[in-house]
C-alpha positions in Angstrom: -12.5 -6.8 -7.6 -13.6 -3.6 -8.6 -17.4 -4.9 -8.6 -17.0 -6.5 -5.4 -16.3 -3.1 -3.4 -20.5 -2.0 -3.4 -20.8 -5.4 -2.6 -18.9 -5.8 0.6 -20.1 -2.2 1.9 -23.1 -3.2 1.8 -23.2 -5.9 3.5 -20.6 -4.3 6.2 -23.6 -1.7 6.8 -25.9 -4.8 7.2 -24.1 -6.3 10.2 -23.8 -3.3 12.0 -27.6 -2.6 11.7 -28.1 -6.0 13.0 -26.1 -6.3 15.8 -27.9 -3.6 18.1 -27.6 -3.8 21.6 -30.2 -4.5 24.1 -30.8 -6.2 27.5 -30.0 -9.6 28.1 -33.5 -12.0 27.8 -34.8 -12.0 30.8 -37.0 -15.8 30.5 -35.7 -18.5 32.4 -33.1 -20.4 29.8 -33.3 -22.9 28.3 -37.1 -22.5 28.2 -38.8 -25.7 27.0 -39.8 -26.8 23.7 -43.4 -28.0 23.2 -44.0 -27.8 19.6 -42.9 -31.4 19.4 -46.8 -32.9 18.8 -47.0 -30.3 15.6 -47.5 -32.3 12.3 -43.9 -32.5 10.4 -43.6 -30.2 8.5 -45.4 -27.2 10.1 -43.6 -23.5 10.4 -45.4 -22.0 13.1 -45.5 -17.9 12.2 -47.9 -16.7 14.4 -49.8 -17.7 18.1 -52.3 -16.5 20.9 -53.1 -17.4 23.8 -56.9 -17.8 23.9 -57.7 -17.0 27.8 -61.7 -18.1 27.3 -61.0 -21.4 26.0 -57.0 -22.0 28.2 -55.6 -22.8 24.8 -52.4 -21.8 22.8 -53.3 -21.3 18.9 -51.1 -21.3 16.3 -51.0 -20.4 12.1 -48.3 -21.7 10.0 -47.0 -20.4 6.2 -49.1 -23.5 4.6 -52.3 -21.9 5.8 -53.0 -24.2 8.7 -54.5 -23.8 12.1 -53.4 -25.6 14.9 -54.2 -25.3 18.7 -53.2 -27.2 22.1 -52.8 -27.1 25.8 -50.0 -24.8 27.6 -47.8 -27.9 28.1 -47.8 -28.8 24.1 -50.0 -31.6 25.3 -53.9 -32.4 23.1 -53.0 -31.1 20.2 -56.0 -30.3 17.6 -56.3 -29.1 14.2 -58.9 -26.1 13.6 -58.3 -24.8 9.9 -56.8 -25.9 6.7 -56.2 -23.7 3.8 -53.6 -22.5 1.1 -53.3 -19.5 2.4 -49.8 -17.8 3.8 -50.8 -17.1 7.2 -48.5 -14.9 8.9 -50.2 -14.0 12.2 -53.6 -14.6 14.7 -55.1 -12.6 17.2 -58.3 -12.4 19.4 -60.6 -9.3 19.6 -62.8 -10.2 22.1 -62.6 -14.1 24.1 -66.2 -14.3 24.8 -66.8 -14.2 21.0 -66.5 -17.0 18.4 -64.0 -15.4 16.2 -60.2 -15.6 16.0 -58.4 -13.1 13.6 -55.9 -14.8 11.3 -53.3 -12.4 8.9 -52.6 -13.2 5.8 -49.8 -12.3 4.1 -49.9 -11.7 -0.1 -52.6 -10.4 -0.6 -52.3 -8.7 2.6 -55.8 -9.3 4.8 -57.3 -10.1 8.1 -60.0 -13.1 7.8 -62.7 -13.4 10.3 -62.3 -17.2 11.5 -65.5 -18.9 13.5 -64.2 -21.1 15.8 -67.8 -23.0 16.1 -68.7 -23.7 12.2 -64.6 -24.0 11.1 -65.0 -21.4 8.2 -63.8 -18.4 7.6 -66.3 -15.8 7.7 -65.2 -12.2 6.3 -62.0 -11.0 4.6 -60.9 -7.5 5.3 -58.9 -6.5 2.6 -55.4 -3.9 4.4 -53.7 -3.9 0.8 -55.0 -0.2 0.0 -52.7 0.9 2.7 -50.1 -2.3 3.6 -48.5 -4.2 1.1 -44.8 -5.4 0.7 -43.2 -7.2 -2.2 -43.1 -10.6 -2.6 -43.3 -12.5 0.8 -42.5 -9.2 3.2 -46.4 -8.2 3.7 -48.6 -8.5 6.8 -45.6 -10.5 9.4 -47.6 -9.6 12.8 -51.5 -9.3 14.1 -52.8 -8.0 17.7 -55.5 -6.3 18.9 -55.6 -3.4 21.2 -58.3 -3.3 23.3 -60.0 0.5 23.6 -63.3 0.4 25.9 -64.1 3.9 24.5 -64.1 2.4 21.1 -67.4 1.6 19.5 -65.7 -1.8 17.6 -64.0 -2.6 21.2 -60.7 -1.6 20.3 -57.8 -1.7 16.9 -55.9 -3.6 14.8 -52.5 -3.4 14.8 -51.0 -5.2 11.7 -46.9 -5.5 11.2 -45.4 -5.0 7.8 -42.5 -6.9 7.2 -40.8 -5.1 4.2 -40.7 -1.5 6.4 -41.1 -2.9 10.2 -43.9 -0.3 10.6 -47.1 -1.0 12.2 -50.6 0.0 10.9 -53.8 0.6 12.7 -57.0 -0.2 11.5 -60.6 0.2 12.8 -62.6 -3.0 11.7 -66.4 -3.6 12.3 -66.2 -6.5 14.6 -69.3 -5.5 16.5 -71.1 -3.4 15.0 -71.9 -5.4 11.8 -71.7 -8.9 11.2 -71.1 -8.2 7.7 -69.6 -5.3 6.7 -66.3 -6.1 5.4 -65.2 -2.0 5.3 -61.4 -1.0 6.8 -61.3 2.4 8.6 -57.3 2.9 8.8 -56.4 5.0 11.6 -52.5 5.6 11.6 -49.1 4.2 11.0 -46.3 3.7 14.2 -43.1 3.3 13.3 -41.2 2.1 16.8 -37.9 2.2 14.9 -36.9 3.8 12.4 -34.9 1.8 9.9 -35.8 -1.5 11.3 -37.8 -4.0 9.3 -38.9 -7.2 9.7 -41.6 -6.8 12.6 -42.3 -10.5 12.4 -44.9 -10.8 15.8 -47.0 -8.6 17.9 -48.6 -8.9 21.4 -50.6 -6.4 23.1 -51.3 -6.9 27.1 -54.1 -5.7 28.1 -53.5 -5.7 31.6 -50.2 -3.2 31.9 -51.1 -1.5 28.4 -47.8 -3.1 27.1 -47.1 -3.6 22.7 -44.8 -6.2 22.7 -43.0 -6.7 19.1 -40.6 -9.2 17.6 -37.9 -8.3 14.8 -36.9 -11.7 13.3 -34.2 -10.5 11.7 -32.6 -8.8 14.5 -33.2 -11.3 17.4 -34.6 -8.4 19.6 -38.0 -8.3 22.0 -39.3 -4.9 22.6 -42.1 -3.9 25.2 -43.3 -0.2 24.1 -46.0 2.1 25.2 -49.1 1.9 22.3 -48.0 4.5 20.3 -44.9 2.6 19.6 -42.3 4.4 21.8 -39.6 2.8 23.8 -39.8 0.5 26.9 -37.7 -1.9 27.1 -35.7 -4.4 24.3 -34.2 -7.5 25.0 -31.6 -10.3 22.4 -33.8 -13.2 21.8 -32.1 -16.6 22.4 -33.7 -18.3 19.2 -33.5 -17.9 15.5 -36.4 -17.4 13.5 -38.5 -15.9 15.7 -41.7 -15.3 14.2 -44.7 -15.6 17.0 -45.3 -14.3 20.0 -47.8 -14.7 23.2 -48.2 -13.9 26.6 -50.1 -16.1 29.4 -51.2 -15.7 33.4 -49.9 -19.4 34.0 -51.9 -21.3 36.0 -50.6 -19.5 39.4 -49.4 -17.1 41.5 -46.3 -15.0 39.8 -46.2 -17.7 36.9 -46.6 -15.7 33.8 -45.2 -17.2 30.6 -43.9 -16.5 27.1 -44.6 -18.3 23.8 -42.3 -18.4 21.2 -42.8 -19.4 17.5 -39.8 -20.3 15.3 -40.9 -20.5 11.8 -38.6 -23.7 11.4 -38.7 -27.4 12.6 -42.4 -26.7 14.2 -40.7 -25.1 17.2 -42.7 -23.2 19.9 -40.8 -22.5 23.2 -42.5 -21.5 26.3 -40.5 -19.3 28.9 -41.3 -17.7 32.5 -41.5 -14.1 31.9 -42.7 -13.0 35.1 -40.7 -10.4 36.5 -39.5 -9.8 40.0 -39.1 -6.9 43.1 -37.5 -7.1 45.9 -38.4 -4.4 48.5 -36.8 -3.9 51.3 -38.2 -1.4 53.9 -35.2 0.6 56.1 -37.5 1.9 59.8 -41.1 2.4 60.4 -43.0 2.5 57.2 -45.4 0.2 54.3 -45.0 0.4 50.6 -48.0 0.3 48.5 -47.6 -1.7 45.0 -50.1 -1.1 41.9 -50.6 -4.1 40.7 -50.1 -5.9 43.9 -47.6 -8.0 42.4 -45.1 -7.6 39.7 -46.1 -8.4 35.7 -44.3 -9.6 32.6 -41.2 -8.2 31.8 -41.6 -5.0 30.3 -44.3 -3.8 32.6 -44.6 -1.5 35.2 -45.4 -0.9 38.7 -46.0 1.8 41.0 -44.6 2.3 44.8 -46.2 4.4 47.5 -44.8 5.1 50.5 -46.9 5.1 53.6 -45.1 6.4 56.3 -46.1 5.2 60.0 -47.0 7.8 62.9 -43.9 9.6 63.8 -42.3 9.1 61.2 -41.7 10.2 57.2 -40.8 8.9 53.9 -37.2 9.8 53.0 -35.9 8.5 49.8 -35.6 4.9 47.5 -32.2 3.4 46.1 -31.4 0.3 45.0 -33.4 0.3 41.5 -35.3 3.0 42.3 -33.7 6.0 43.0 -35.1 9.3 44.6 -37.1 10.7 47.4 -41.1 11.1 45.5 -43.6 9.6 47.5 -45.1 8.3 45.0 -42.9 6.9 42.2 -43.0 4.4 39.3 -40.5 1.6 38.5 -40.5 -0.2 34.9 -39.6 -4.0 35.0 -37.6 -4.4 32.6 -35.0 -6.7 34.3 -35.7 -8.5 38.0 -35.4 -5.4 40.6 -34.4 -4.9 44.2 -35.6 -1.8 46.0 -34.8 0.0 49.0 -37.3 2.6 50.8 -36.1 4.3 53.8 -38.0 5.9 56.3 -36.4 8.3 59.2 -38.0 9.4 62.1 -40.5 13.2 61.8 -39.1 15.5 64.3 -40.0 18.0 62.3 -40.5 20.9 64.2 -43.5 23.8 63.4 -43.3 27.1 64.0 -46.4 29.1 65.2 -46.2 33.0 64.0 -48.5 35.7 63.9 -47.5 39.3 62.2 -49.5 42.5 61.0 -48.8 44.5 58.3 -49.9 48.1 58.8 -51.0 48.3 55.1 -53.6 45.8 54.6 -54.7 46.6 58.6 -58.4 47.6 58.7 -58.7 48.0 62.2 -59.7 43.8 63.3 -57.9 41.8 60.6 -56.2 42.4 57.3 -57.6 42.9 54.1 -57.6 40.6 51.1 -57.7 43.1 48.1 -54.5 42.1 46.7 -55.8 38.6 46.7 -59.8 38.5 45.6 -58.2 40.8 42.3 -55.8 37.8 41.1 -53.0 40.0 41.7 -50.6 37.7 44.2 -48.3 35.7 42.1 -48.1 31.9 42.1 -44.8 31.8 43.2 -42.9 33.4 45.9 -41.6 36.7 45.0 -38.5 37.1 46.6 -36.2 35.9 44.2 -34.6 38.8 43.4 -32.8 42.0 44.7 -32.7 42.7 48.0 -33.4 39.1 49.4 -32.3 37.3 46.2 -34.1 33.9 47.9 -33.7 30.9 45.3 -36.6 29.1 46.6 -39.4 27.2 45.0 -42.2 27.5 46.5 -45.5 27.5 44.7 -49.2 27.0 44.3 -51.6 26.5 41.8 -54.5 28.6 43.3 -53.7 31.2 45.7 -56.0 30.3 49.1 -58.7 33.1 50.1 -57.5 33.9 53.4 -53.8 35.0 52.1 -52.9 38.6 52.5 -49.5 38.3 50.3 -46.2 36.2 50.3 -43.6 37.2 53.7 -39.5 35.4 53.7 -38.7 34.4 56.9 -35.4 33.9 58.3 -33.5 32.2 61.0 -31.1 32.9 63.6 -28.9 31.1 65.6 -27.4 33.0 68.6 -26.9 33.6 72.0 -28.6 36.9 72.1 -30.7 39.4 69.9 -28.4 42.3 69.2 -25.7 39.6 67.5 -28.7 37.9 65.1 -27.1 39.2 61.9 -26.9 38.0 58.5 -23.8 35.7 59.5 -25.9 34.1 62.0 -29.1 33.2 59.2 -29.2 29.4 59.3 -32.5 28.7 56.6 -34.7 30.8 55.3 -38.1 30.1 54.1 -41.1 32.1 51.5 -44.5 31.7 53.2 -48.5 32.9 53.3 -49.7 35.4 55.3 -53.3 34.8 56.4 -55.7 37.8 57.5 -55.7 37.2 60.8 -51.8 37.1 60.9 -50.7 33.4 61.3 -47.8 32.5 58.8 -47.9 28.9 57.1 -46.3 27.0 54.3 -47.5 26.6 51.1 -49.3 23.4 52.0 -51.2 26.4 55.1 -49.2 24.3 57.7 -47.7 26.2 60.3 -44.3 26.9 58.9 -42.0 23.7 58.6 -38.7 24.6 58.5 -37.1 21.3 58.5 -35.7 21.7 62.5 -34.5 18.0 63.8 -34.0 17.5 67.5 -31.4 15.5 68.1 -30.6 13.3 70.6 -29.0 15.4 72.9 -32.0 17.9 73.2 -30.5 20.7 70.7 -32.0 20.9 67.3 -30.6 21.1 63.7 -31.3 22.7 60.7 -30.4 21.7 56.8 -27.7 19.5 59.1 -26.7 22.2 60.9 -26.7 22.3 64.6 -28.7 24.6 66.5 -26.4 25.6 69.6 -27.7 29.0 70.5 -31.1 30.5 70.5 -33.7 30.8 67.9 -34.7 34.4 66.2 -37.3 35.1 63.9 -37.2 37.6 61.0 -39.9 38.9 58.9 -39.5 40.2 55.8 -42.2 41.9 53.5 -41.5 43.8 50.2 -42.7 47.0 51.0 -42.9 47.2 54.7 -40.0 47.3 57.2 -38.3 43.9 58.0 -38.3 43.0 61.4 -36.7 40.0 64.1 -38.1 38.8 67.2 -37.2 40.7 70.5 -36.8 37.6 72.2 -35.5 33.9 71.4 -38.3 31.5 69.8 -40.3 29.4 72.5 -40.4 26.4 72.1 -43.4 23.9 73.4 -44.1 20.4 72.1 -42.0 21.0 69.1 -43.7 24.0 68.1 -42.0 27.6 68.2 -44.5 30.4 69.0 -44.1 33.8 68.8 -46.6 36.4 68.0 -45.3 39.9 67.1 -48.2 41.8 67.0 -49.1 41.8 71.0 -47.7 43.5 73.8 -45.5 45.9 72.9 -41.5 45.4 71.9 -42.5 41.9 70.3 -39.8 43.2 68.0 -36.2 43.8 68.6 -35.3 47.9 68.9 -37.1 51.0 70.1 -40.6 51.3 68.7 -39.7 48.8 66.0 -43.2 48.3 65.0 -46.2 50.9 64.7 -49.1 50.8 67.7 -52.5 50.7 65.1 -54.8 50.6 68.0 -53.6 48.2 70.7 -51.6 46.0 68.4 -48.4 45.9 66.3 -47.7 46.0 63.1 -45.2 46.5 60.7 -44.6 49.7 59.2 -45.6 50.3 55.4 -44.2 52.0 53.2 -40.2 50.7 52.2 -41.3 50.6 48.1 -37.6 49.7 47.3 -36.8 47.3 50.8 -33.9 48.8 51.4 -34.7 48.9 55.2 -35.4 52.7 55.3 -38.8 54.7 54.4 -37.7 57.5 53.3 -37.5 60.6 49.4 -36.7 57.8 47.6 -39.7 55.2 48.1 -41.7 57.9 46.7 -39.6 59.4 44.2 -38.3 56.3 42.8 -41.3 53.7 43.3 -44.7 55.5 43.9 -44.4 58.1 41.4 -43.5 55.7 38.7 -46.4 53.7 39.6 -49.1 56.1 40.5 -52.2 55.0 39.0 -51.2 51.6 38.1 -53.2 48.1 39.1 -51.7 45.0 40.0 -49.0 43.9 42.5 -46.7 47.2 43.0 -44.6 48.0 45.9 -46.0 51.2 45.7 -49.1 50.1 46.7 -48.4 50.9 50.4 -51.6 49.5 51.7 -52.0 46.7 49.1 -55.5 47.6 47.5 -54.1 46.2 44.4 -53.9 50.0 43.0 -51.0 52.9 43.3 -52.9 55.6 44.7 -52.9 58.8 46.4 -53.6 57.5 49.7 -50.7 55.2 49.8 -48.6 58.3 49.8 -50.2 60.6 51.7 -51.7 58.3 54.3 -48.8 55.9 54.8 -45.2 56.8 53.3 -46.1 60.1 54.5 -47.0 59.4 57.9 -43.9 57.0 58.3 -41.4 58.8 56.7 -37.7 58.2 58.0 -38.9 54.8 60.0 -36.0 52.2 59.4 -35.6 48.6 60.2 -33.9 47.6 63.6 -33.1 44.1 62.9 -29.1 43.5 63.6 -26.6 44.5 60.5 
């Protein structure tokens, strides 16, 4: 008994390494059987589907080469040898030659379908070879238009389950028998047995069969996961894909390497979409592939209204969004009326002013960040926004606030219903990152009032502005609003913004006052002590740059914290 112990471990370990779990087969079951015509005898290994010539091939452990009709129907015999072929594949259907792998001595032979003879042997064992009868299991060939030789080789090795690529010179020479191997995939480690391989070229799809484990597995190229499904059969050695002979009738083929048994199945997935209001959704491909494919959904919205989110299978709100058919889906998009409203807002800072418009220094010397700034102490705004390229006209990133209250002296922080990082352009106007006027996601209900984030807008609408080193301030009076657009320009006439002389007259117009280095709502001994003098004679994006040159400099003391010394913000507390 004491022998027996390594014995039944073992095999303990086997069963559990067998017994993996994956999707249930998605092919119509039963599936039909039409291997039936095969000569007794034959143990199909290996098939194709040849799409130039509409015919299924198959290569059997005795060395023969056998092809017929989708149905099983007209069968013919193409080649007979004595060697142990394994697998077949097609480079190129417009050409003469079918690939056939042989196993022991491991090989790919160049077959020519119009003389019957074999032409060229390309010799893998330098680099593939497994004891016994576990060599070359599975042949496909990926097609690769950059390629000079129209693509690669992918050849299955039974005794690791690893697949190896090869570079053979299937156009370039009608002779050369030289291998150029490329790489080895393993798509799971452990596994063995990699008994057949397809590769579809129209979703870019490696299917793979592990006879020994009953599974199906669609992967990417490289060899990494997409889907894997329980086979229904046993001895599961060959495997095709085919279009069918209509719409949405894509088929599987099958080869048992016992009683000449090659079942076909529908493997032609299926979506359902159903569309919730006023909107399209695009599909690339138009229709759904095999199993194991995938396809991408757009979401075209119709005027007046926007895209707002899938469920069902596909789960999200992306526009744009890709769904992998792995199993028959169902997919809901919903589309809700836009009444989106913009806001329209103009604002000067006194820093940048140069007497028409606001300079772009700051800008034009790559100093504005790519994302909004005021993450951090005093705003601490959690926000996203962000660009790739900052646009030429922007001056620097403002925060703007909302209010929602009956008057202007009770717009405090309690009263702040969304807040919102923006561009300012030179010649004032504030809009999004996408330079839209500012969206601020405001709904107008059905009663007339609007809401916010969900949140119902009762009162009246106030603006705030806030800028990192000049004083923040709020609108004087409640937000107009005119076609679903909120206007408000603070810079012109006077008391645009709420207080006493709130903002500074620079000739006519308004602007903010510079010169807050630490925001803290007051100009005052410690914006220079603390912030310019620390930064004097520094480049880049200070807040001691008071008039936002894009350098610390005498002049942004003297000329501007100077000049506004003891200013403070008026905005509610």
């Amino acid at each position: 008994m004491k022998n027996l112990k390594p014995y039944l471990i073992f095999i303990i370990v086997l069963i559990f390494k067998l017994n993996i779990y994956a999707d249930v087969f998605p092919g119509d079951l039963p599936g039909t059987e039409i291997g039936g015509s095969l000569p007794t005898g034959y143990e199909p290994s290996g098939t194709v589907w040849h799409t130039g010539l509409s015919r299924l091939f198959i290569v059997d452990d005795g060395g023969k080469v056998y092809s017929m009709d989708a149905d099983g129907s007209n069968v013919s015999s193409i080649f007979q040898s004595y060697y142990d072929l394994e697998a077949i594949c097609v480079a190129d259907y417009n050409s003469e030659f079918i690939y056939l792998g042989v196993e022991n001595p491991d090989g790919i032979f160049e077959f020519d379908l119009y003389t019957g003879q074999t032409k060229r042997f390309f010799d893998l064992t330098p680099w593939m070879t497994g004891p016994g009868n576990l060599g070359l299991e599975s042949l496909t060939f990926v097609k690769d238009t950059t390629n000079a030789e129209g693509g690669f080789f992918y050849a299955g090795l039974q005794n690791d389950g690893k697949i190896y690529v090869f570079q053979l010179p299937v156009k370039t020479s009608s002779t050369s028998i030289t291998v150029n191997f490329i790489k080895t995939i393993t798509p799971v480690a452990g596994r063995w047995d990699l008994s057949g391989l397809h590769y579809d070229e129209e979703s870019r799809v490696l299917y793979g069969i592990w006879d020994a484990y009953n599974k199906l597995r669609a992967m990417n190229i490289d060899g990494t996961y997409i889907a894997e499904w329980d086979l229904p059969g046993n001895d599961q050695e060959g495997i095709a894909l085919w279009e069918g002979n209509g719409y949405m009738q894509r088929k599987i083929f099958i080869a048992e390497d016992v009683g000449k048994e090659v079942w076909k199945y529908d493997f032609n997935s299926s979506l359902s979409i159903t569309v919730e209001g006023n909107g399209t959704i695009g599909t690339q491909p138009e229709t759904p592939g095999y199993y194991g494919s995938s396809m991408i959904l757009s979401a075209i919205a119709d005027t007046g209204w926007f895209f707002s989110e899938w469920n069902g299978d596909l789960v999200g709100n992306n526009i744009t969004d890709t769904i992998f058919m792995n199993s028959d889906k169902e997919v809901f998009a919903s589309f809700s009326p836009d009444t989106t409203i913009y806001f329209d807002l103009k604002v000067l800072l006194e820093g940048p002013y140069n007497g028409s418009d606001m300079n772009t220094g700051l800008n034009s010397s790559g100093n504005i960040p790519l994302s909004q700034p005021y993450n951090v102490a005093p705003w601490n705004y959690a926000g996203t926004e962000s660009v790739d390229t900052i646009p030429a006209d922007v001056v620097d990133w403002v925060l703007i606030e909302l209010c929602d209250t009956t008057d202007a002296d009770l717009a405090t922080a309690k009263t702040v219903i969304t807040r919102q990082a923006a561009f300012l352009l030179d010649d004032g106007k504030i809009v999004d990152v996408n330079s839209n006027g500012i969206i601020a996601g405001v709904s107008v209900n059905s009663n007339g009032s609007c809401s916010i984030a969900g949140i119902s807008v009762t009162n009246n609408l106030f603006v705030v502005i806030f800028h990192r080193n000049h004083l923040p301030i709020m609108s004087a009076n409640p937000v107009a609003e005119s076609d679903e657009i909120f206007t408000y320009d603070f810079t012109t006439p006077a008391g645009q913004a709420f207080g006493t002389d709130a903002q500074k007259n620079i000739g006519g117009v308004y602007a903010m006052f510079a010169g807050d280095g630490d925001a803290n709502g007051t100009i005052e001994s410690a914006d220079k002590n603390n912030i310019w003098n620390l930064q004097a004679g520094m480049k880049g994006y200070f807040s001691g740059d008071f008039n936002m040159d894009g350098q610390v400099m005498n002049h942004d003391k003297n000329d501007v914290w100077f000049e506004n010394l003891n200013e403070q913000t008026q905005i509610p507390q």
